[in-house]
C-alpha positions in Angstrom: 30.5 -21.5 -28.4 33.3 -19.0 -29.7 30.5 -17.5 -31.4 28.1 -17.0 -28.5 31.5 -15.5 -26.4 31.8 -13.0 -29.4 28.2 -11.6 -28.9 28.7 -11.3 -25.1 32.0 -9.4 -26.0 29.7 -7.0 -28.6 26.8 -6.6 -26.3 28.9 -5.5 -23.4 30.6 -3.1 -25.8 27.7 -1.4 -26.6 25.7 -1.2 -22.8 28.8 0.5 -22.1 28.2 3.5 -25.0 25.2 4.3 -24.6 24.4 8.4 -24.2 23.1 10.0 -21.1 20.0 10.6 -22.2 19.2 6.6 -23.3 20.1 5.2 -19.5 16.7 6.2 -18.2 14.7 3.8 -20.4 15.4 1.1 -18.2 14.3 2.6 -14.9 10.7 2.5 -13.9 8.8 5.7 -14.7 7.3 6.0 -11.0 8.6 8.5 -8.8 11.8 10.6 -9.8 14.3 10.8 -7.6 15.5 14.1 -6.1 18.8 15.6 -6.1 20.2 18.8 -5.5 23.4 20.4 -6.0 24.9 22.8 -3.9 27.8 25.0 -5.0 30.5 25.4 -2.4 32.6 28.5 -3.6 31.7 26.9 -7.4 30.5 29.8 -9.6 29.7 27.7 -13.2 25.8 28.3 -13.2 25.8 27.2 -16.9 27.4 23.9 -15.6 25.2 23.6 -12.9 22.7 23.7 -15.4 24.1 21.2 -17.5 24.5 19.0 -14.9 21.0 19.3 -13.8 19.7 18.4 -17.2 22.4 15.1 -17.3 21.3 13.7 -13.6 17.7 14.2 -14.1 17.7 12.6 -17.7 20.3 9.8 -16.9 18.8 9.0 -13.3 15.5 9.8 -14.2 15.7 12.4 -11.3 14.2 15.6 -10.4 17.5 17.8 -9.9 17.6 21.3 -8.9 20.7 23.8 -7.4 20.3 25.1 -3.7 21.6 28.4 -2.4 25.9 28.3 -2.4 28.7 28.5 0.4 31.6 28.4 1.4 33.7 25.4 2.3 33.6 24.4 5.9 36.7 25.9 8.3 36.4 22.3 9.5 37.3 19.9 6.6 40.3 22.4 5.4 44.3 20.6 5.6 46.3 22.8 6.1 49.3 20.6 5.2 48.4 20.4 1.6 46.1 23.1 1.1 43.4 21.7 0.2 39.7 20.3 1.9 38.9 16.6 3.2 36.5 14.7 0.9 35.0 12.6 4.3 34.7 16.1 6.4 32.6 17.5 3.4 30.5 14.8 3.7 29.5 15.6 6.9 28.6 18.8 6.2 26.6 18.3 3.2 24.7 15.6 5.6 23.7 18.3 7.6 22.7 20.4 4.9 20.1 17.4 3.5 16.3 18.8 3.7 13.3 16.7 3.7 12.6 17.8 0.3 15.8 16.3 -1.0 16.8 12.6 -1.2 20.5 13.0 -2.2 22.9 16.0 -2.1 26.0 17.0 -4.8 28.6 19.1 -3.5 30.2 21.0 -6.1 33.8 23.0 -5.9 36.6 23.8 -7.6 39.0 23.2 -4.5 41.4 20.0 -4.2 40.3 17.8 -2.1 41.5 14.6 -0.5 40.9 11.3 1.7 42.7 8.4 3.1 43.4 5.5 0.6 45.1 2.2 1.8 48.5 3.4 3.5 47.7 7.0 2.1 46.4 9.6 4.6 45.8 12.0 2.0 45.2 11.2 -1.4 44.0 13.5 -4.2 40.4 12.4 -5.1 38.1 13.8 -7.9 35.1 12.9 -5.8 33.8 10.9 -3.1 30.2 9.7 -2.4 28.7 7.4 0.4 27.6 4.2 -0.5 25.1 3.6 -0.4 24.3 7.3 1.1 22.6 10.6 0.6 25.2 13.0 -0.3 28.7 12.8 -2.6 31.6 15.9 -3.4 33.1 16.4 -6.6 36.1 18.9 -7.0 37.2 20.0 -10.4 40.7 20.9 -9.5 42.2 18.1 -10.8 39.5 18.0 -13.6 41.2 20.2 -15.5 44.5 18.2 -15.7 46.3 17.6 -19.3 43.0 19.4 -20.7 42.5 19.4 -24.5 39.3 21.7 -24.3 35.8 22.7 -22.6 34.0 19.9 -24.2 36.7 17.7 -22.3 36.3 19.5 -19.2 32.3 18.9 -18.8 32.8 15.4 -20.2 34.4 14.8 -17.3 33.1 16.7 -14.4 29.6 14.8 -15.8 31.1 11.6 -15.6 32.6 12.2 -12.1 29.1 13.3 -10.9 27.4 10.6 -12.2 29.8 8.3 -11.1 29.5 9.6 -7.6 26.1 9.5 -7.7 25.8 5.9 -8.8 28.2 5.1 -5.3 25.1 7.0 -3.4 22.4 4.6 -5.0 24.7 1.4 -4.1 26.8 0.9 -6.8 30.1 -0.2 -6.1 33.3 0.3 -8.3 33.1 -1.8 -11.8 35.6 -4.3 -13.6 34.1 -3.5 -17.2 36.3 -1.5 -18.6 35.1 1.7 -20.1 31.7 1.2 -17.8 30.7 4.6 -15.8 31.5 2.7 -12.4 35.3 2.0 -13.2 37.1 3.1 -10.7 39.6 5.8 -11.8 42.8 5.3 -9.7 43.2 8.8 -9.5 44.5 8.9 -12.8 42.6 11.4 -15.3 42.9 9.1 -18.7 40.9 6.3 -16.6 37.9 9.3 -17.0 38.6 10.3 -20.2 38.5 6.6 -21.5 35.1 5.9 -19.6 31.8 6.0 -21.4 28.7 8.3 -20.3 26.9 4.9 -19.5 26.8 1.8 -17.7 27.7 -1.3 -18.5 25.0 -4.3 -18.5 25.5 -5.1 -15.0 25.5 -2.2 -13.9 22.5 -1.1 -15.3 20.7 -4.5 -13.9 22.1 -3.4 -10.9 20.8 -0.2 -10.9 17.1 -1.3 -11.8 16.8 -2.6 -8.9 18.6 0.2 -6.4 16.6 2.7 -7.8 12.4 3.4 -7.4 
């Protein structure tokens, strides 16, 4: 019995590591999804690039970036400086075409929403779920930063993890799984994997087409 408990340990261990570019093996090969991402006063193209290439291989997705804006007048706090997650939401609704299942906002802007007794809390993203669009800020990305590798680590994860809310994934107990929610502290992301857990990937095989 202690021994069975030890291979449940090891095999949770290593659904939890595996790369990007392994998670699509369990998906069916049917119909990709599609996702674009649209920069909202984000420049990086080579990370939009990047990013395309992580979504589409992780997801099995068909990703692509859409013409850039600004932010919305609308969603900006002027208290704090900084943009409301839920407000950009409902822009990027808006800007959802028929040729596009799900919608990334991308922008290097705080942004915030209401948590528990917290109007405003600092957020790294926010995504429906399930829904059809999510926003990720890097502002607070680049916290306690050791290097660039670092930096896209994370912004990938973020997305990812965003993206997985979309689809109908909730937040995940596993530690080190994609879907662990962060707490809005940055070593939860840096501690997280590039992959999901064994549930969540179950999970997942059946959310997705």
């Amino acid at each position: 019995m202690h021994f069975t408990f030890l291979l449940m340990i090891i095999s949770a261990i290593f659904f939890c590591r595996q790369p990007a570019d392994k998670q699509m093996d369990y998906l069916n090969t049917g119909n990709k999804i599609k996702v674009v991402l649209k920069p909202m006063e984000y420049t990086d193209t080579v990370m939009l690039n990047k990013l395309c290439h992580t979504i589409d291989t992780f997801y099995h997705a068909e990703t692509s970036v859409i013409a850039g804006s600004s932010l919305p007048p609308f969603a900006y706090y002027k208290a704090r400086n900084r943009y409301r997650a839920d407000k950009l939401l409902d822009y990027l609704s808006g800007c959802i075409t028929g040729n596009s299942a799900y919608i990334v906002g991308l922008t290097g802007k705080d942004i915030s929403t209401t948590k528990d007794n917290y109007y405003d809390w600092g957020v790294f993203g926010l995504g429906l779920m399930p829904g059809k669009c999510c926003v990720v800020s890097t502002f607070r990305l680049k916290s306690h930063l050791k290097s660039q590798r670092q930096f896209e680590e994370r912004l990938i994860r973020i997305v990812l993890h965003e993206l997985g809310h979309n689809f109908g994934l909730d937040h995940c107990p596993s530690r080190g799984c994609l879907m662990e929610d962060a707490g809005g502290t940055i070593k939860t992301v840096n501690n997280e994997q590039t992959g999901l857990c064994h549930m969540c990937r179950k999970k997942i095989k059946k959310l997705l087409p």
